[in-house]
C-alpha positions as a Markdown table, in Angstrom:
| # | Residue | x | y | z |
|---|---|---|---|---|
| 1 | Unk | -25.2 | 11.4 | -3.4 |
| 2 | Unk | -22.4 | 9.8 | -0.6 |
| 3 | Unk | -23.3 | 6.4 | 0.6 |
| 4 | Unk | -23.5 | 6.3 | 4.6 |
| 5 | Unk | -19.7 | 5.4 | 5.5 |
| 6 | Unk | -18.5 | 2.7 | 7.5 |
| 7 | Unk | -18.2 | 2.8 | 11.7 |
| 8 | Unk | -15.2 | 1.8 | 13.3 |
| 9 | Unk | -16.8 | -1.0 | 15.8 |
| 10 | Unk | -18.6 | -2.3 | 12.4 |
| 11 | Unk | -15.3 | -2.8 | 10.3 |
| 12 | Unk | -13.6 | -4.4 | 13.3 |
| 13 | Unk | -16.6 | -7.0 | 13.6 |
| 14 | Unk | -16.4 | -7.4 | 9.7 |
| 15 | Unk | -12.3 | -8.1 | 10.4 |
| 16 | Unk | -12.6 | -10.7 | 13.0 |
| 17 | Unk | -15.8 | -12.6 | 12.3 |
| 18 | Unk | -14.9 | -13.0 | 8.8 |
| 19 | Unk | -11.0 | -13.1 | 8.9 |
| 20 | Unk | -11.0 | -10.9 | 6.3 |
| 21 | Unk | -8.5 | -8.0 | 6.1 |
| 22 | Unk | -5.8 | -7.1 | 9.2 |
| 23 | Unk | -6.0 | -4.7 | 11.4 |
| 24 | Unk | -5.5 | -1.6 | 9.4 |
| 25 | Unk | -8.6 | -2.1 | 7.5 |
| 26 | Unk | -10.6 | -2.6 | 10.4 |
| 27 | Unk | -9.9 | 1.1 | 11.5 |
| 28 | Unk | -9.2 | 3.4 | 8.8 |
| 29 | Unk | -10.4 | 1.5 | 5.8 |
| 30 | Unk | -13.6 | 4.0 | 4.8 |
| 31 | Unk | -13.8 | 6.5 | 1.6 |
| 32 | Unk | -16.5 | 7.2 | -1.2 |
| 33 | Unk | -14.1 | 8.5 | -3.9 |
| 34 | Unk | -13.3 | 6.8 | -7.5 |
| 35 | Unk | -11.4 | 7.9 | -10.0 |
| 36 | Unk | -8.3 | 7.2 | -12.4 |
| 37 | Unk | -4.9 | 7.1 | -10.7 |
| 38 | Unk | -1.6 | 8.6 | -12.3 |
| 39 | Unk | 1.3 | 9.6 | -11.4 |
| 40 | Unk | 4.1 | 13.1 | -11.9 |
| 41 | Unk | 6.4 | 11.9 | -14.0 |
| 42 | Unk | 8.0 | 12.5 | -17.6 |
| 43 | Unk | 8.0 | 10.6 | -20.9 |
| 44 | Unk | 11.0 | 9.3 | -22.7 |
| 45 | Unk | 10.4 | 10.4 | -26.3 |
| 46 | Unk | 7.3 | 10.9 | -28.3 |
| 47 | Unk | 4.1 | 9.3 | -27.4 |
| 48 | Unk | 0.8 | 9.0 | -28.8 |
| 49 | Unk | -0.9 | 7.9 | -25.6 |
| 50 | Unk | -2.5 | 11.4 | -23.5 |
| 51 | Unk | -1.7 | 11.8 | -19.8 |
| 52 | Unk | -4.4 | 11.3 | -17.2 |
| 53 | Unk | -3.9 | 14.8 | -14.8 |
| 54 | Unk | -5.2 | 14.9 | -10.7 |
| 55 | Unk | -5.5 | 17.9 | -9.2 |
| 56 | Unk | -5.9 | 18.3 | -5.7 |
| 57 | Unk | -9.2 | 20.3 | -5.0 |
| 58 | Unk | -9.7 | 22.4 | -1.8 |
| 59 | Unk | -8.0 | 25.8 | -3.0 |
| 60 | Unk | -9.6 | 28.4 | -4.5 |
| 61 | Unk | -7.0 | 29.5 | -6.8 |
| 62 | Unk | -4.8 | 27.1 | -7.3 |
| 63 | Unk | -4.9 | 23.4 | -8.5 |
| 64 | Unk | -2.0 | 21.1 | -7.6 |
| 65 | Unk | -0.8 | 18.6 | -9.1 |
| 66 | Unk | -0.6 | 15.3 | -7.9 |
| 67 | Unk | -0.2 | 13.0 | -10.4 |
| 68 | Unk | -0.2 | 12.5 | -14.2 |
| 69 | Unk | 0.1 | 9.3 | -16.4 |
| 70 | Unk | -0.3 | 7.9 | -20.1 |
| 71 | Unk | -3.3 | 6.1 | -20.1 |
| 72 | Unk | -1.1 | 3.4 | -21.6 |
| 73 | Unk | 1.3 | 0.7 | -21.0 |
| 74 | Unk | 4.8 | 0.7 | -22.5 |
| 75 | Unk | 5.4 | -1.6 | -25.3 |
| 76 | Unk | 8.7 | -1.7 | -24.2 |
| 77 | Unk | 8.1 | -4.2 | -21.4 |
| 78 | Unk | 6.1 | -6.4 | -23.6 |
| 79 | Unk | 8.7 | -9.0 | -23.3 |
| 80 | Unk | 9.3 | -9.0 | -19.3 |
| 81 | Unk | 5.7 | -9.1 | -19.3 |
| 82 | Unk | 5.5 | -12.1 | -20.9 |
| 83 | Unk | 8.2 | -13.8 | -19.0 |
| 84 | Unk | 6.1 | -12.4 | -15.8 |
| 85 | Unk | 2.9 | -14.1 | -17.0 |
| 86 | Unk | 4.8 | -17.5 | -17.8 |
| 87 | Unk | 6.4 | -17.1 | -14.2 |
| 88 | Unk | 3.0 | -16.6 | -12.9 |
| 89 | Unk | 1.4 | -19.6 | -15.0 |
| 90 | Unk | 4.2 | -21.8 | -14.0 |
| 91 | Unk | 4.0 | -21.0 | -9.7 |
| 92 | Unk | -0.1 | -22.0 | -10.7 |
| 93 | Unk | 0.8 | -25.7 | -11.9 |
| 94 | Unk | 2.4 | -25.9 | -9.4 |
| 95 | Unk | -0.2 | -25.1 | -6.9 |
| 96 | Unk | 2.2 | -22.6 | -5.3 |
| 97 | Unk | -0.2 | -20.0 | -6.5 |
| 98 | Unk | -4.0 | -19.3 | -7.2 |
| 99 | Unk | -3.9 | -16.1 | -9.3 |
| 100 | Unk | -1.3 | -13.1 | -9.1 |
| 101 | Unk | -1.4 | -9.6 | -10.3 |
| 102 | Unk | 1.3 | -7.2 | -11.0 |
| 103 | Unk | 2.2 | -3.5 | -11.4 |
| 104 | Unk | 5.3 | -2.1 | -12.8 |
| 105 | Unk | 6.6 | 1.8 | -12.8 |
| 106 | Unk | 9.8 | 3.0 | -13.6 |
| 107 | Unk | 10.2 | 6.5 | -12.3 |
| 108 | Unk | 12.0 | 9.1 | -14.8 |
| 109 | Unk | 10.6 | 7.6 | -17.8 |
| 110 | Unk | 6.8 | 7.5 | -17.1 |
| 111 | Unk | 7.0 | 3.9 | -18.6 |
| 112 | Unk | 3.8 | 1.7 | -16.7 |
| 113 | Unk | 3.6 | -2.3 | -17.2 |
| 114 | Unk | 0.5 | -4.1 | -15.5 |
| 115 | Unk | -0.6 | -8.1 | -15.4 |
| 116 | Unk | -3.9 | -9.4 | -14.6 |
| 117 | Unk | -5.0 | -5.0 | -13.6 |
| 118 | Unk | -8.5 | -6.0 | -12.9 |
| 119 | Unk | -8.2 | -8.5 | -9.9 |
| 120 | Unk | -9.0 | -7.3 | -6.5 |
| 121 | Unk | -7.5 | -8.2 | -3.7 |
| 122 | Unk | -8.0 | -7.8 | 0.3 |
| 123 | Unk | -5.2 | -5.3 | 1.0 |
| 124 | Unk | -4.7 | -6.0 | 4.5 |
| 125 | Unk | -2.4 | -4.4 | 6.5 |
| 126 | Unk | -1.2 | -2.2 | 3.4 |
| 127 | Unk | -3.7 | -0.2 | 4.3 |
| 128 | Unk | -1.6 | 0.7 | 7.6 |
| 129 | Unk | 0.2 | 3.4 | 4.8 |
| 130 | Unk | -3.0 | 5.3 | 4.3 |
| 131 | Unk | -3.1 | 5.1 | 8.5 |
| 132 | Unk | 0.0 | 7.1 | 8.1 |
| 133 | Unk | -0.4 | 9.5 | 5.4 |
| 134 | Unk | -3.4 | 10.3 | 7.7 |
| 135 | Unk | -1.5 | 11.3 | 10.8 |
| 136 | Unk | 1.2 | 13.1 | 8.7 |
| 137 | Unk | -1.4 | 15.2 | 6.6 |
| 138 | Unk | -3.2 | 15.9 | 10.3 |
| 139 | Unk | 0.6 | 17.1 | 11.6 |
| 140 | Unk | 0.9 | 19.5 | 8.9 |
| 141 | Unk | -1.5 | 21.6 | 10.4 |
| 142 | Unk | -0.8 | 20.6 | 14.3 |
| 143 | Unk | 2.5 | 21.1 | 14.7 |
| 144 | Unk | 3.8 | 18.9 | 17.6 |
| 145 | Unk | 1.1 | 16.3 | 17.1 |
| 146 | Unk | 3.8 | 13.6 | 16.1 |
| 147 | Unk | 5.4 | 14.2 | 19.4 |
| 148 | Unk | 2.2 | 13.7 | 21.7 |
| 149 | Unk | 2.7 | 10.5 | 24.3 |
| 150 | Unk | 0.0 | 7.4 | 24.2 |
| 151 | Unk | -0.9 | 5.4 | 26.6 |
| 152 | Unk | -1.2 | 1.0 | 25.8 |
| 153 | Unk | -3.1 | 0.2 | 28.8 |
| 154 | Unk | -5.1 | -2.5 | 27.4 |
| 155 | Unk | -4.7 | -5.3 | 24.0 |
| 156 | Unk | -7.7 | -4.2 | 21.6 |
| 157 | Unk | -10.8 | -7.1 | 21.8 |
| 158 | Unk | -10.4 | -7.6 | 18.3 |
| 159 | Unk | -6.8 | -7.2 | 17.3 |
| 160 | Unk | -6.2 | -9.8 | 14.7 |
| 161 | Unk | -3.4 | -12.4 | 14.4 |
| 162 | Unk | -0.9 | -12.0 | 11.8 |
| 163 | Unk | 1.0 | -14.4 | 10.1 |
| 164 | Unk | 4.4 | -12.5 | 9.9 |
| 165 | Unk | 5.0 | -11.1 | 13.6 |
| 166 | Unk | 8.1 | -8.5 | 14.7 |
| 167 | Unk | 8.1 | -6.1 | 17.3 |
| 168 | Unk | 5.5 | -5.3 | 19.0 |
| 169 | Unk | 4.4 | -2.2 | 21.9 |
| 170 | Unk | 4.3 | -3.2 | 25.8 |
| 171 | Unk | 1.4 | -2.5 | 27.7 |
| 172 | Unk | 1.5 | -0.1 | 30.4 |
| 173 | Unk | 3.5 | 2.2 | 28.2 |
| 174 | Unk | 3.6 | 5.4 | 26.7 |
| 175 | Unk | 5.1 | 5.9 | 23.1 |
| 176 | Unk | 4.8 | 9.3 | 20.9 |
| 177 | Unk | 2.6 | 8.5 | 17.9 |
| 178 | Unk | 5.9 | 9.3 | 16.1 |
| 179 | Unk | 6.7 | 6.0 | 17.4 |
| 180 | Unk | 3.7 | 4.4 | 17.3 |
| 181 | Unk | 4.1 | 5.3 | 13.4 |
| 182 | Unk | 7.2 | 3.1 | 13.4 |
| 183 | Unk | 5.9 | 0.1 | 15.1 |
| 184 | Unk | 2.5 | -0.2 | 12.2 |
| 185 | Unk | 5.5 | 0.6 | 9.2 |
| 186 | Unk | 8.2 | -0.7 | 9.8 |
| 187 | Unk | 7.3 | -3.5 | 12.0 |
| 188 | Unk | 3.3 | -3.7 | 11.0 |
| 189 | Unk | 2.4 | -4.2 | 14.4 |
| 190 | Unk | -1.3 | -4.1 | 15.0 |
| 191 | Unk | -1.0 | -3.3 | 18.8 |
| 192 | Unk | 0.3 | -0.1 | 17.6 |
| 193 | Unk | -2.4 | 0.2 | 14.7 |
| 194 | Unk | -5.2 | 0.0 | 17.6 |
| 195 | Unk | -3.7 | 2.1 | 19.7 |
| 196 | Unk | -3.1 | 4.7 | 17.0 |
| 197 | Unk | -7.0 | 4.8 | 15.7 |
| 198 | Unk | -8.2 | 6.3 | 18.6 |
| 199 | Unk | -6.4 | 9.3 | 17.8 |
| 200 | Unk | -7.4 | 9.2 | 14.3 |
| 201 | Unk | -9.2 | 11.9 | 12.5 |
| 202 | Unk | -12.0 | 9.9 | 10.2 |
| 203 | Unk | -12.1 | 13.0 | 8.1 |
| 204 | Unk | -8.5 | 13.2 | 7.5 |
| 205 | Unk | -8.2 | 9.5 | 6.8 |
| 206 | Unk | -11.2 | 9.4 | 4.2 |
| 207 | Unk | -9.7 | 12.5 | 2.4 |
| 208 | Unk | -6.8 | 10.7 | 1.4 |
| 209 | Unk | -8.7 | 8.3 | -0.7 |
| 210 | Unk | -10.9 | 11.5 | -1.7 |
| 211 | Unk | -8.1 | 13.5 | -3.2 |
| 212 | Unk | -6.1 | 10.7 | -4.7 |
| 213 | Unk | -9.6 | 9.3 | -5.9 |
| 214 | Unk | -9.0 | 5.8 | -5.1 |
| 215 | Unk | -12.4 | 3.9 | -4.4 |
| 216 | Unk | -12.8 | 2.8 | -0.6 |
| 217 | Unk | -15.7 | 0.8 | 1.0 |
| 218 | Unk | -19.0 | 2.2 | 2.2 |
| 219 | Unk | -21.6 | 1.0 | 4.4 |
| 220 | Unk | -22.5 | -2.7 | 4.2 |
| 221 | Unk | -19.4 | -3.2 | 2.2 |
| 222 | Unk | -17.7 | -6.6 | 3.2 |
| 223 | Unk | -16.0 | -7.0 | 0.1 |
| 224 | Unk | -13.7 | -4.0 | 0.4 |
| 225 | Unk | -10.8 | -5.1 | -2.6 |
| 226 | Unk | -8.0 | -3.0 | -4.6 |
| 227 | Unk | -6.0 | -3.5 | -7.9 |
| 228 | Unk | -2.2 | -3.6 | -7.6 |
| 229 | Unk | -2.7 | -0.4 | -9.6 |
| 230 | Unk | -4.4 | 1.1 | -7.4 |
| 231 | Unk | -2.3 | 0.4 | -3.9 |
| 232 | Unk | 0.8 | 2.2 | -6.2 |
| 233 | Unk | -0.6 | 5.5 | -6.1 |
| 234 | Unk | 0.4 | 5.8 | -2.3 |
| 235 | Unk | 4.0 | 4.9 | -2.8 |
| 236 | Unk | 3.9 | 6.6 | -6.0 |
| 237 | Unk | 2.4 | 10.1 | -4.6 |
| 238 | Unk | 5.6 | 9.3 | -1.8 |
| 239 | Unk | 8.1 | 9.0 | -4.0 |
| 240 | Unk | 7.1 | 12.1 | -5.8 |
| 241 | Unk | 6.1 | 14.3 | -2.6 |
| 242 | Unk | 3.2 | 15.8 | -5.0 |
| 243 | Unk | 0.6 | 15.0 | -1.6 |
| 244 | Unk | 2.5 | 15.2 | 1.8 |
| 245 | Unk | 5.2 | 18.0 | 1.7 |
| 246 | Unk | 8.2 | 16.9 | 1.3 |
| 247 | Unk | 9.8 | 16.6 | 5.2 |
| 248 | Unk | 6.4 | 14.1 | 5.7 |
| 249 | Unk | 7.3 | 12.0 | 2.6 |
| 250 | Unk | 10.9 | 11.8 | 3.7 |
| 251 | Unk | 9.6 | 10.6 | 7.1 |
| 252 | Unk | 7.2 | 8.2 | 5.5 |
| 253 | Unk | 9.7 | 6.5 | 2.9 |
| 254 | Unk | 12.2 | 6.4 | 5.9 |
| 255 | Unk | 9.7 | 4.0 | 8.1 |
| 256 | Unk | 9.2 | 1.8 | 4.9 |
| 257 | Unk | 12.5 | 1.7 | 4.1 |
| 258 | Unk | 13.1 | 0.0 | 7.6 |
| 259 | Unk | 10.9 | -2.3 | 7.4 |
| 260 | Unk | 11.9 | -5.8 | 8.3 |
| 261 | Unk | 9.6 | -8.1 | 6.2 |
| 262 | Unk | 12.6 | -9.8 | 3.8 |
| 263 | Unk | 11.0 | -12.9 | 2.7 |
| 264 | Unk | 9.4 | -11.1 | -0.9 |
| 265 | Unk | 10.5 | -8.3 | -3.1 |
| 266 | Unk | 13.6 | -7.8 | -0.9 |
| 267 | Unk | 14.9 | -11.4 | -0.9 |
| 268 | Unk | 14.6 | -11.2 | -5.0 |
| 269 | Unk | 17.0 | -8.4 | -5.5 |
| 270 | Unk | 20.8 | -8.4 | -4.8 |
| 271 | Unk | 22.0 | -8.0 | -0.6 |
| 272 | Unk | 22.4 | -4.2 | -0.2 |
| 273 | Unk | 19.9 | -2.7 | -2.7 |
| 274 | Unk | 17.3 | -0.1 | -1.3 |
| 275 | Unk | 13.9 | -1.2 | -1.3 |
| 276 | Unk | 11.0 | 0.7 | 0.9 |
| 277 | Unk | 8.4 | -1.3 | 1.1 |
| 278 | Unk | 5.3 | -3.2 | 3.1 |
| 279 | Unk | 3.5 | -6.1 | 3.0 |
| 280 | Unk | -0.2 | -7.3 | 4.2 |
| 281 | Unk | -1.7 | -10.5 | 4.3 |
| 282 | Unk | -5.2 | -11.8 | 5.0 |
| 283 | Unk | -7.0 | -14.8 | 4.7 |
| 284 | Unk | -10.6 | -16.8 | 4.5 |
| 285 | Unk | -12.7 | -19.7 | 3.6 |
| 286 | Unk | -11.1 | -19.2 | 0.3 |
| 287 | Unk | -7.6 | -19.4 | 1.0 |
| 288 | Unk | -4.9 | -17.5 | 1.7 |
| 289 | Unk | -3.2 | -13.8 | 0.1 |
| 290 | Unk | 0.3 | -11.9 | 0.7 |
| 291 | Unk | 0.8 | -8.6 | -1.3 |
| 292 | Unk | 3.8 | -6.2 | -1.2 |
| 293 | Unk | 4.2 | -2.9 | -2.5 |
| 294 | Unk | 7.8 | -1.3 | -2.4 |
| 295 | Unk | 10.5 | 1.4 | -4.0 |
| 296 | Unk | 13.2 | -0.3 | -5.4 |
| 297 | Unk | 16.5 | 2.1 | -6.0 |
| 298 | Unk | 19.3 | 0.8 | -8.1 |
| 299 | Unk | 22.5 | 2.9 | -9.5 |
| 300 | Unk | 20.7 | 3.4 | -13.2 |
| 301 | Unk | 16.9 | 3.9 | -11.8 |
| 302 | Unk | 14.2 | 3.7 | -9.3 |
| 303 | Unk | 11.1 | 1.4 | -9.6 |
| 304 | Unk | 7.8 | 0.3 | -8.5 |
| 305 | Unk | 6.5 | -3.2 | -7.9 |
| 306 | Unk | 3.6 | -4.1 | -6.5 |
| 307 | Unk | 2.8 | -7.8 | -6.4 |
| 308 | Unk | -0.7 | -9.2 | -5.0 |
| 309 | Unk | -1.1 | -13.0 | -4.7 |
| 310 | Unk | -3.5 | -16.0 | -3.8 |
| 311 | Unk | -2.9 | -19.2 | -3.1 |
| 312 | Unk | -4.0 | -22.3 | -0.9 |
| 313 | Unk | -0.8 | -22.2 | 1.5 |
| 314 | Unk | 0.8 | -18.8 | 2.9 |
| 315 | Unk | 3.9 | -20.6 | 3.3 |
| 316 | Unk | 4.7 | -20.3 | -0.8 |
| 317 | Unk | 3.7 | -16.5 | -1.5 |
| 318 | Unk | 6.5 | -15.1 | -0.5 |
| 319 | Unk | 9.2 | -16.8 | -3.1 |
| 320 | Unk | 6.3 | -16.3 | -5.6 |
| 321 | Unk | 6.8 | -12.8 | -4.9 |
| 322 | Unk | 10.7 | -12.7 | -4.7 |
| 323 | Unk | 11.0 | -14.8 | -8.0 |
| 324 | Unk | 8.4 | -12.0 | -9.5 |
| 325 | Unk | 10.9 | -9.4 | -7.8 |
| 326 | Unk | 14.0 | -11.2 | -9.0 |
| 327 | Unk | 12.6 | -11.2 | -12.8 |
| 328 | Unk | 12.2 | -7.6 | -12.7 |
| 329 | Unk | 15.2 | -6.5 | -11.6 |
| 330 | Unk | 17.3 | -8.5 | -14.1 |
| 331 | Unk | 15.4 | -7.1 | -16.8 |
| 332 | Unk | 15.6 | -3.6 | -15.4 |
């Protein structure tokens, strides 16, 4: 049976009373669904591990796919993952960090590396991607949505503050959610975020986690977490248009891709290489967390790190993250 879900004016209470999660959380963070996430992709020679399959319910006579992977990690990156975990133990005697969890994917290969996979983690404003695979699944069947005007009249009550700030909407002005979809991407802006929810369909945005069967909060839940694992299958399903069509995916990676947070995974690979990417951050009584996700293209392949960190100063994550970034693309 489906717990009772969470209310938008109780998450938003949850967000600023306990300083938990940014603003994206507070709006569209609510889904029941759990299940295994994989990933389209194909193997490089024999395997003996067997492919987990999602198919995307809702038809009658079809069943899409939207993902497949090997239950298992690639030994192949046994040895970057131990240089990962020293880099990691090392940033923790140093206090720079509290605990860190990574999650490797190169595309073409269906090769999958993961560090620490069970910690949780307040995603934050990551969560402003499943904000936008809701409005982009909603324009797929309302064309012109994308192109309807907005009003900012008025700063939301309980927009929170954010550590990392960039360009932000102007009130007494009107902006297509096509541009209000910018703003929360590429710039995270939580203005825009607020103004965005009202428009939201709740259905739309809880089917996302339903059909990639990623596990979201219900009610009473104020200890809504994910795995770096988990966050992956949204840049994953992206990358591989297998859940938006493909003009939508396009549009999607293109507002990542501008994204100007540069202080993490993009400062740890060389000046000019493509990454599309984003970033959240919270913070509590317990200390502090920065997390980034991104698409990493290079001339020989394309790759996917996530990073999720803790520490006690918010000032250190980021080079904990670019050195993590930095390890990985040398190896790679």
């Amino acid at each position: 049976m489906l717990a009772p879900r969470l209310k938008f004016s109780t998450v938003l209470v949850i967000v600023v009373t306990c300083s938990v999660i940014t603003y994206f959380t507070a709006n569209f963070l609510r889904s029941n669904a759990f299940g295994k996430k994989t990933e389209l992709d194909s193997t490089e020679g024999p395997t003996s591990c067997e492919y987990n399959i999602d198919r995307l319910d809702g038809y009658q006579l079809i069943k899409p796919i939207v993902y497949a992977e090997l239950n298992c990690e690639s030994a192949k990156y046994e040895s970057l993952k131990e240089k990962l975990t020293a880099i990691i133990d090392k940033y923790k005697v140093s206090k720079k960090l509290t605990s860190a969890s990574v999650y490797l994917r190169v595309f073409g290969q269906g090769n999958w590396m993961s560090i620490n996979s069970s910690e949780a983690y307040y995603p934050g404003s990551l969560l402003k991607v499943v904000g936008l695979f809701t409005y982009l699944k909603m324009s797929e069947s309302q064309p012109g949505l994308l192109d309807k005007k907005l009003s900012f009249d008025s700063q939301g009550e309980f927009i929170p503050d954010q550590t990392y700030n960039s360009k932000h909407i102007e009130q007494g002005k009107k902006y297509t959610i096509r541009q209000l979809l910018k703003y929360m991407i590429s710039y995270s802006d939580n203005n825009a975020t607020f103004l965005l929810q009202d428009g939201a369909n709740m259905k739309s945005f809880d089917k996302v986690f339903t059909d990639l069967k990623i596990q979201g909060p219900v009610e009473g839940n104020r200890d809504f977490k994910m795995t770096a694992k988990d966050y992956s299958m949204f840049l994953i399903v992206l990358y591989n248009a297998t859940y938006l069509n493909r003009e939508n995916s396009e549009f999607a990676l293109e507002l990542l891709k501008e994204s100007d947070f540069n202080l993490g995974i993009v400062s740890g690979v060389p000046k000019n290489t493509l990454v599309v990417h984003k970033f959240g951050e919270m913070w509590d009584s317990t200390g502090k967390q920065l997390h980034e996700s991104g698409l990493i293209y290079t001339n020989n392949t394309t790759y996917l790190l996530t990073v999720m960190t803790k520490g006690q100063n918010s000032e250190t994550l980021p080079s904990v993250i670019s050195g993590i970034s930095r390890e990985v693309y040398d190896y790679l």
